[in-house]
C-alpha positions in Angstrom: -4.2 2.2 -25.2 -6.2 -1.2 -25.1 -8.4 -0.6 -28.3 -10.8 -3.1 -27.3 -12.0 -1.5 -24.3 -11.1 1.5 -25.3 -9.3 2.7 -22.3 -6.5 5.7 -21.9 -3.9 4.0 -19.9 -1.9 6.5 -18.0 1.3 4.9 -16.7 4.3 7.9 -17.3 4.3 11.3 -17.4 6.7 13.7 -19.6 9.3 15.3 -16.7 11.3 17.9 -18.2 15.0 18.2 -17.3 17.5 21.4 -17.8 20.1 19.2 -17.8 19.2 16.0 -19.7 16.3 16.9 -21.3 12.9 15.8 -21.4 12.6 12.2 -19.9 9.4 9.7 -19.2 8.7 9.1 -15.2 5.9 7.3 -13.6 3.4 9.5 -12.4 3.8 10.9 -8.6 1.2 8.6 -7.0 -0.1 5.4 -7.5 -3.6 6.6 -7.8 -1.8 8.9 -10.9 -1.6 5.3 -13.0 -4.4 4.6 -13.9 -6.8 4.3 -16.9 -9.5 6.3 -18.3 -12.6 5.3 -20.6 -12.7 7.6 -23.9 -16.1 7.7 -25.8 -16.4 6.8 -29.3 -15.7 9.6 -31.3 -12.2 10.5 -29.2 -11.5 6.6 -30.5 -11.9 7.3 -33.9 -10.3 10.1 -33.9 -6.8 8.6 -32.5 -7.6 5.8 -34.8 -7.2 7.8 -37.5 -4.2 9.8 -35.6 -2.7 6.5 -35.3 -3.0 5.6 -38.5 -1.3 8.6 -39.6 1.6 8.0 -36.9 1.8 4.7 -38.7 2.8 6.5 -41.7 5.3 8.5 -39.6 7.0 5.5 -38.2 7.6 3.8 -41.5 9.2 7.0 -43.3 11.8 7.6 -40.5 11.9 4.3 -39.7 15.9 4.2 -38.9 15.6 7.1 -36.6 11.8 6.2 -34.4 12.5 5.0 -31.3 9.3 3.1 -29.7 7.8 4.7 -26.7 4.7 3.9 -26.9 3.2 7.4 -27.1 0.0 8.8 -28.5 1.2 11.9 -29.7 5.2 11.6 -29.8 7.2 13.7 -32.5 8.4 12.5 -36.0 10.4 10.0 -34.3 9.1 9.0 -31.4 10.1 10.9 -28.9 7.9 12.9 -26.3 7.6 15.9 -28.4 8.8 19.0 -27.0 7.0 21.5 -24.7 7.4 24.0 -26.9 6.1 22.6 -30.3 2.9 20.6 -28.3 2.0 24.3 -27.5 2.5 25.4 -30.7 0.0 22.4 -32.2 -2.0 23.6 -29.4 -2.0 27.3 -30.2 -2.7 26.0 -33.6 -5.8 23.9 -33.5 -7.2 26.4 -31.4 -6.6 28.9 -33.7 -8.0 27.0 -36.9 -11.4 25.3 -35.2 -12.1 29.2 -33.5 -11.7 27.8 -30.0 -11.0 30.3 -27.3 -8.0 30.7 -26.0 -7.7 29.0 -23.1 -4.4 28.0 -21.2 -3.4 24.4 -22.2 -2.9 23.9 -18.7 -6.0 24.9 -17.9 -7.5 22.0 -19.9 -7.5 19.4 -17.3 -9.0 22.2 -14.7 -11.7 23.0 -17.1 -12.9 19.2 -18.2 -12.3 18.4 -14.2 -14.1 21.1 -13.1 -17.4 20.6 -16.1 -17.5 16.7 -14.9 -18.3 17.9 -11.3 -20.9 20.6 -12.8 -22.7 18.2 -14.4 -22.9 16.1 -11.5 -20.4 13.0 -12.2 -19.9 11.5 -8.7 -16.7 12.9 -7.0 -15.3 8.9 -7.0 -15.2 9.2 -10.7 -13.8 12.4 -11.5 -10.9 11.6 -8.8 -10.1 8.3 -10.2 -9.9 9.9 -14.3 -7.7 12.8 -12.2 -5.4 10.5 -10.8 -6.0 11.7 -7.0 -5.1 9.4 -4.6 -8.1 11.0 -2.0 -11.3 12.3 -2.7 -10.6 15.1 -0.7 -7.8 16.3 -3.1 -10.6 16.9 -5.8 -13.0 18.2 -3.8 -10.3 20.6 -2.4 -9.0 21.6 -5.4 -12.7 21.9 -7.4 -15.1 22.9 -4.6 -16.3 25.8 -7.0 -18.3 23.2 -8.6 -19.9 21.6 -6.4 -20.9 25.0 -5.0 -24.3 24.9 -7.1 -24.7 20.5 -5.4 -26.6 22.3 -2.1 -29.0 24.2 -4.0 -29.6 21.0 -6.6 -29.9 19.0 -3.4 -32.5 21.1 -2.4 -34.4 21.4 -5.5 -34.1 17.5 -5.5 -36.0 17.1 -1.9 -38.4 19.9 -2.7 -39.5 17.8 -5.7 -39.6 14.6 -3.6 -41.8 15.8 -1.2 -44.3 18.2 -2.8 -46.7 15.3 -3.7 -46.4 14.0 -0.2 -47.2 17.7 1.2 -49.9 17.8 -2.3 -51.5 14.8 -0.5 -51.3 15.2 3.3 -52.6 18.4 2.9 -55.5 17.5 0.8 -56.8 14.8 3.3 
């Protein structure tokens, strides 16, 4: 995180492992490090978090191994698949939030940025896509409704010019 800028930096992703476990890789792409501007309220709110991680690190201070990670478990480890879905399920549960697939999460915010009409550049770059055409590709559906704006957007340019030309 640089606090002061208040950028995401995404530079590893969790890979899980039968054999050895869970361990921390760099994404797949170069495009997939990268960082990504949070508003105001997500910064307080993982200023508080990390306050509370704080807290976390001191009481099991012999065992917390340093990894840098927002949301790690007790002792700094990437927390477990299993217990992130569980938090998941929870705080879902608690703030009556449908339901919806955590990994459907990145779909869904993807997919609203394009709807309400965030340049493709920018919504590949927070996504990590190395190419454009990887996002649009993968969220055409929302930019399904970009003709019909487009047109609405012409329409309203040239109806004064029509208004006038028409009127002389």
């Amino acid at each position: 995180m640089d606090w002061t800028k208040g950028h995401l930096h995404i530079q590893r992703q969790l890979q899980v492992k039968k054999v050895d476990g869970s361990v921390l890789v760099p994404p797949k792409t170069r495009a997939g490090v990268r960082k990504i501007k949070l508003g105001q309220g997500t910064l307080d709110r993982l200023a508080m978090h990390r306050e509370h991680q704080e807290l976390q690190k001191e009481a099991s201070r012999a065992l917390w191994v340093e990894n840098d990670l927002i949301f790690p478990n007790t002792i700094g480890k990437p927390m477990s698949s299993r217990n992130m879905y569980a938090d998941y399920k929870r705080l879902l549960k608690e703030n009556s939030l449908p339901d919806i697939n955590f990994h459907a999460l990145r779909h869904t915010s993807l997919s609203f940025l394009l709807d309400m009409g965030m340049p493709v550049n920018t919504v590949q770059k927070r996504a990590g896509h190395s190419k454009a055409s990887v996002t649009t590709d993968t969220y055409g559906h929302s930019l399904a409704h970009s003709d019909d704006e487009a047109a609405e957007r012409i329409e309203e340019l040239l109806t004064p010019v029509a208004v006038k030309l028409q009127s002389k």
